[in-house]
N, C-alpha and C positions, 0 to 999 in steps of 0.2 A: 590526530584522529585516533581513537578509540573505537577499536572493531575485533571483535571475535572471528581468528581466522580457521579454525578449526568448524565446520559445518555439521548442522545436527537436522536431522530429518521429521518433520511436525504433518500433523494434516491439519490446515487451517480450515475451519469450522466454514460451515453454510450459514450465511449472513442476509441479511434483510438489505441492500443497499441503496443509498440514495446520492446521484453524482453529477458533478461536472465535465461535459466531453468537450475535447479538443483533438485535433488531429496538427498534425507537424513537427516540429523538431523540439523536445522538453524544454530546453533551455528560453523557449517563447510560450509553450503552452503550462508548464507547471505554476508556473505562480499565478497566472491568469486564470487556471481553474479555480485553484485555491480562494482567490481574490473570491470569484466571483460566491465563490459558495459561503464562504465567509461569511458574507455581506448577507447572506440567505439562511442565517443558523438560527437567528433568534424565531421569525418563521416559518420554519423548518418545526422546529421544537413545540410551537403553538401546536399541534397536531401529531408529536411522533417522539419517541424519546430517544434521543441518540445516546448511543451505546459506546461507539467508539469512532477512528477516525481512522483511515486506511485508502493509498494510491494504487490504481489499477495500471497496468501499463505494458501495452507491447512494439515491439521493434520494429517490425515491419510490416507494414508500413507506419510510423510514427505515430503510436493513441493512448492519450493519457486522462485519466478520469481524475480528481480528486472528490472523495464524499466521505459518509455517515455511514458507518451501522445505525440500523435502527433494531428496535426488540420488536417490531413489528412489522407487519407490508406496509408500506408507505400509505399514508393518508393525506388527503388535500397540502400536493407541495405546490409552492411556490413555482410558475411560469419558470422556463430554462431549465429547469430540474429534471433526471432522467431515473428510473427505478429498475432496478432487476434484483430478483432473488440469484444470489451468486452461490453456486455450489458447494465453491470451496477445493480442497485435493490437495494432494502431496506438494509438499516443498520442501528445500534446502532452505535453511534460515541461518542468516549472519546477526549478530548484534549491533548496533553503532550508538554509542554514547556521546554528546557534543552536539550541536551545531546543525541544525536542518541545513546550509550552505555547504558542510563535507557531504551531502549523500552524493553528488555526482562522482565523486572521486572513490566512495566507498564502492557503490556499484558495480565502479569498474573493477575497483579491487574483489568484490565477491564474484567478477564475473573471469575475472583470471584465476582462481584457485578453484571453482567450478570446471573451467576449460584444463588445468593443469593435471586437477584430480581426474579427470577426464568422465564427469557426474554427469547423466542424462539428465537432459533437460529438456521438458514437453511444450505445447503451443499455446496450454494455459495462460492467465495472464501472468504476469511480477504484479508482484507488491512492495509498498513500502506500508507497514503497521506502524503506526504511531502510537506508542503505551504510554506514554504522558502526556498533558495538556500545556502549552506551548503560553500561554497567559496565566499559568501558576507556577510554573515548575522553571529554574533559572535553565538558562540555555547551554552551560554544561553538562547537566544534567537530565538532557532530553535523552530518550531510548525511541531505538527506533530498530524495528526488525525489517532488512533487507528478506524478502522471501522468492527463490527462484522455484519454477515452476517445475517440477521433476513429474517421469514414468513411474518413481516408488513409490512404494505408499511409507510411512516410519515405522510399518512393522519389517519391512521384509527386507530393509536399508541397511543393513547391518552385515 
């Protein structure tokens, strides 16, 4: 695996978002969000232009979203589909290069050098950013931003 272990402090932008909820354990709910949104992109897109591709996700109690940026507020989506303007805010961001199958293990890794560093972390959600598209781009070569939810902002992180 391929992960930048050294943390660097972003504030990830307020986003138009359009997602899939699950609640339970990732390992049951991640790909069955994915799946199902998936399957809802070309639809999606008939009315919205996606922008980008990004997982919402928090611990406790177990809640994981997969969706879209859109450059817009959602417009006539598709049944199952859930909208919110997401604010955005401070985060610690790790890299991971490889393999959507290492994030579980990366996670853990940014979430021990997080705890090591001894980095606040707020009740915002995690993310995982997706900066490439996963049906052009080979799967070594996927990027993928681990983002932990921090009290900093990246000005004052230093």
């Amino acid at each position: 695996m391929s992960m930048t272990e050294k943390p660097d402090f972003i504030t990830f932008p307020a986003s138009h978002y359009t997602y899939v909820e699950k609640l339970g354990s990732f390992d049951q709910t991640a790909r069955a969000c994915w799946e199902e949104l998936i399957g809802k992109k070309a639809e999606i897109a008939q009315n919205n232009q996606i922008v980008g591709a990004f997982a919402m996700y928090k611990m406790n109690p177990p809640q994981y979203r997969a969706g879209f940026a859109l450059a817009d507020k959602a417009k006539d989506l598709p049944s199952g589909l859930n909208y919110t303007h997401f604010e955005g805010g401070p985060y610690i961001r790790f890299t991971v290069t490889g393999s959507y199958d290492q994030m579980p293990e990366a996670c853990g890794k940014a979430m021990d050098i997080v705890h090591k560093e001894k980095l606040d972390v707020s009740d915002n959600f995690f993310l995982e950013n997706y900066l490439n598209d996963p049906t052009t781009t080979k799967e070594d070569e996927l990027k993928t931003e681990i983002l932990v939810p921090t009290v900093k902002s990246a000005v004052n992180a230093k």
